[in-house]
N, C-alpha and C positions, 0 to 999 in steps of 0.2 A: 490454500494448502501452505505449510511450511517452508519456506523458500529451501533450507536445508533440505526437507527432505526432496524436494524437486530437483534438487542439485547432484543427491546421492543416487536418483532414479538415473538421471541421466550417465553416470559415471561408468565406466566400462569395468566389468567385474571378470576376474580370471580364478583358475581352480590351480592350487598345487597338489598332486599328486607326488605321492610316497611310497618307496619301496625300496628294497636294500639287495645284494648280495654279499656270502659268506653271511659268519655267523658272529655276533659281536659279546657271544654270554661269554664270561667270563667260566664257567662252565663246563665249554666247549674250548676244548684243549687242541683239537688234532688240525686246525686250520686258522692262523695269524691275522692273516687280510680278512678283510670288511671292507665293504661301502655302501652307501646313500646313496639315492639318488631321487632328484625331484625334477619335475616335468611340468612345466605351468602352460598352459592350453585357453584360451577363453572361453567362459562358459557358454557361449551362445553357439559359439564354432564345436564346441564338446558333444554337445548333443547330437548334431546332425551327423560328426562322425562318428559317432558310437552304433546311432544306425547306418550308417554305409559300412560297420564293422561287420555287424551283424549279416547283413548282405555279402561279405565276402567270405564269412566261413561258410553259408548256405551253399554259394557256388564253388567252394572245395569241399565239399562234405564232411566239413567240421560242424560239431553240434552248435548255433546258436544260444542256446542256455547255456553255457558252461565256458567259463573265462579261461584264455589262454595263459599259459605257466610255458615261459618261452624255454625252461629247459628241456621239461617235457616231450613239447612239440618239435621244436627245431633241434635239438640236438638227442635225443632218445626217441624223438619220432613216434609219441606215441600220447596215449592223453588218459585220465582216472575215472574208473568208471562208478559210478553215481548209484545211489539208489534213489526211488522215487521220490524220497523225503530230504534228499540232498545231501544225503553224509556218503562218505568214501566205501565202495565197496571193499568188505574185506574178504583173503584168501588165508590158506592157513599159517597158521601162527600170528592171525591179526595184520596181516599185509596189506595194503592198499591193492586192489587190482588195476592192472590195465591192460589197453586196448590196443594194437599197432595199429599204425595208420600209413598206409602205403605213400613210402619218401617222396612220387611224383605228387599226392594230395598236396604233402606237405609245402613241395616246390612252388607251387602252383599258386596257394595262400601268399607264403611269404613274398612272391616277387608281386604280386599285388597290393597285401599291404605295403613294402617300401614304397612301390612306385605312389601309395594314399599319403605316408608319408614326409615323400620329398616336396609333396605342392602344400604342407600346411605349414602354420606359421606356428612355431611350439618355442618354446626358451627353456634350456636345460641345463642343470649342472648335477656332478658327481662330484661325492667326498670318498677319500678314500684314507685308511687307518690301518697301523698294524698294531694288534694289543699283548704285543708279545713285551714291549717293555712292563706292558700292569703285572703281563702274567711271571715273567722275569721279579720281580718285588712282589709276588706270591710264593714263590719258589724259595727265595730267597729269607722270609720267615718262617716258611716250611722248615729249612733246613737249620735254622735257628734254634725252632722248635722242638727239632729232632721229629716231624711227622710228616706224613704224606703231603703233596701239594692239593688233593682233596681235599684233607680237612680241612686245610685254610677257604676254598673255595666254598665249601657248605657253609662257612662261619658268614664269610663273604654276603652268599645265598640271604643268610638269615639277617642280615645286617642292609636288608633290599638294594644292593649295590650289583648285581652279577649283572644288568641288563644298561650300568650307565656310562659303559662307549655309543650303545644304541642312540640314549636320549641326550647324548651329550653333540652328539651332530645332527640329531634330531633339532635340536635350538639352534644350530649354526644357520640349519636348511630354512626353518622358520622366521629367523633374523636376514636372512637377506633376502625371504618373499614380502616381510616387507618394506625392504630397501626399493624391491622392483616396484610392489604398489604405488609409492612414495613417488621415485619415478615414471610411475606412467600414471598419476594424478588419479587411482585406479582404489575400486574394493576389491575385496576376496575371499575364498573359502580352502579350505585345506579337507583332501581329502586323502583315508588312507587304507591297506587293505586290513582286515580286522585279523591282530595276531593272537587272537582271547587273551589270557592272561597276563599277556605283555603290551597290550596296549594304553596300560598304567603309564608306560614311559614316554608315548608319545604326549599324551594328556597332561606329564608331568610337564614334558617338555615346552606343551603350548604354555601352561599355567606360566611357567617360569620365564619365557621373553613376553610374556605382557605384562611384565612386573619390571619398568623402568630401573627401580630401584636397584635391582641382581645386578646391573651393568655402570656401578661408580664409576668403575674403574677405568672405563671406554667411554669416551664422549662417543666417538659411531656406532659401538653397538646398542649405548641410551637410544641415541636418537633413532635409529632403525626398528627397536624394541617400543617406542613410543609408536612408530608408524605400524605396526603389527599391530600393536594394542586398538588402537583408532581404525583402521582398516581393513581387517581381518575377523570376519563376520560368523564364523564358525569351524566345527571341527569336527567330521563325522567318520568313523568308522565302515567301511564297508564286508559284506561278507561275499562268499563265491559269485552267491547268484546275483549280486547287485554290479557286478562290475562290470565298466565300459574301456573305451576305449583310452582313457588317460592311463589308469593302472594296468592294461594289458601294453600300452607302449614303452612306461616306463620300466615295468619287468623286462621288456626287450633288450631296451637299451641297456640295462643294468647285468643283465648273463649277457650280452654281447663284451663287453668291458670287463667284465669280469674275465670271461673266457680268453681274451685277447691279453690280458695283462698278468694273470696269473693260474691259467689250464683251469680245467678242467679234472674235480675230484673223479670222475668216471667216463674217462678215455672211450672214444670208438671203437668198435670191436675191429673194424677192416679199412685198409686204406680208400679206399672208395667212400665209408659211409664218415670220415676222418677228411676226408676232402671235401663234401658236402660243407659239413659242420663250418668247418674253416670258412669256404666262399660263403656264406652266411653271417658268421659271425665278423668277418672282415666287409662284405657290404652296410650291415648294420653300422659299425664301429663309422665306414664312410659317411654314409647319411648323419648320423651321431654328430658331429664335427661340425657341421653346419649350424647347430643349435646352440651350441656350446653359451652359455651366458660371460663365460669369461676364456678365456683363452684357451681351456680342456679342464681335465681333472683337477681337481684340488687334494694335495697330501695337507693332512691336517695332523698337525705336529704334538707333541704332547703340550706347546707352549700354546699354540691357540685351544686346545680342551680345556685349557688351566682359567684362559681369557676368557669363555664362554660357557662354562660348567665350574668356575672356581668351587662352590659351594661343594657338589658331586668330588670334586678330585681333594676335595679337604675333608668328605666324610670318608669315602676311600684310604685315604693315607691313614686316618687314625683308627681307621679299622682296624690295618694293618699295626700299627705301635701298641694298641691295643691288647692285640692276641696274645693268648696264654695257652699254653699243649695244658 
């Protein structure tokens, strides 16, 4: 056999897992902050917790098939209810249904998963952005133009730019799983939750740091993009039913941090279910900490999207120069 491939058999392989909160479309006007966040687990260890997951929604009478949405559950307390064929049930006017799940169930899960949590070995990092200066120089040729900040947005839209703060820390996320690879002499695979028609930009995203070439300008991010490229073994989209316990962690951690950093779009109704939320989201955020790949969160500035999206924030701009009312 190929000595090479003997060698990549032997090599320790890890998963990045993807998931964000807030919303980064350019689109979506009513909320600034966004973040990223990825979670790298080892494949061999991923497995076995996925089923001790599985095991611990049975023993809180959470459905097994159906992947946990930690706002949902921990903070709305409650979870979507399904039709046989897997799509959202709806209610009227096209509403998603749900189902409450009594706050001690929910108690009961979460202080077992943290405690699964705290004995594993994970490596995490959080980006966090605000796109209020893109959306600020939309406004701002809106007013130019004499038109709505819509119209710029639609032109935006048409122009396939609404979705590139997402993929633009999407390549950040990606260039430094394989920095970690690199460092731990290691393969890998990227795994993300499937967001249909915007999963163009995670794709985009991969395409773009395995392409040496995008990063002249950075001797670290070449080389870190060279190690991704060699490295990093694939890229798969997952849907509801496929998910385990990497993207049900890292959604955790991502509305925990979220909520801890900048509330909560939909407040608790009573102080009591408001203090829950909180010792929840403040345990999470403790555990979180411990993981951290680098010192805690990363603000990523509009000067590193520039460094690692150059291309994206140059078609951007002359979108913008472009426009005409």
């Amino acid at each position: 056999m190929d000595e090479r491939i003997i060698e990549g058999m032997s090599k320790r392989n890890y998963i990045l897992f993807i998931d964000e909160s807030g919303n980064a479309k350019m689109s979506e006007t009513g909320q600034g902050n966004f973040l990223l966040s990825g979670l790298v687990v080892d494949r061999d260890l991923h497995s076995a917790l996925s089923s001790y997951m599985a095991f611990l929604k049975e023993k809180s009478g959470i459905p097994t098939d159906e992947n946990i949405h930690a706002f949902d559950l921990f903070e709305a307390e409650r979870r979507k209810v399904y039709h046989p064929n897997g799509a959202p049930a709806k209610g009227p006017g096209g509403i998603n249904l749900h189902q409450r799940i009594p706050f001690a169930n929910v108690d009961t899960f979460f202080d077992r998963l943290i405690n699964l949590i705290e004995g594993t070995d994970l490596a995490f990092s959080v980006y966090e952005i605000n796109k209020q200066p893109y959306l600020d120089r939309i406004n701002a040729v809106a007013n130019r133009e004499g038109v709505p900040a819509a119209t710029v947005i639609k032109y935006i839209k048409r122009k396939g730019l609404n979705d590139f703060i997402y993929e633009s820390l999407t390549r950040k996320l990606i260039l430094d799983f394989g920095h970690f690879l690199e460092q731990h002499d290691a393969h890998g695979q990227i795994i993300a939750e499937s967001r249909r028609q915007e999963d163009a930009a995670v794709l985009s995203a991969f395409v773009a740091v395995t392409s040496p070439s995008n990063f002249r300008h950075s001797t670290r991010f070449q080389s870190w993009s060279r190690s991704a490229l060699s490295r990093i073994h694939s890229l798969t989209f997952q849907n509801k039913k496929g998910l385990g316990f990497g993207l049900e962690v890292a959604d955790l951690f991502a509305w925990a941090h979220f909520y801890q950093t900048f509330g909560s779009p939909f407040p608790p109704n009573s102080q009591t279910h408001s203090r829950r939320v909180q010792r929840r989201a403040e345990e999470v955020c403790d555990v979180m900490a411990t993981f951290f790949q680098r010192n805690g969160p990363e603000n990523v500035s509009s000067y590193m999207v520039g460094n690692i999206a150059r291309d994206k924030v140059s078609e951007f701009t002359e979108a913008l120069m472009d426009y005409r009312a």
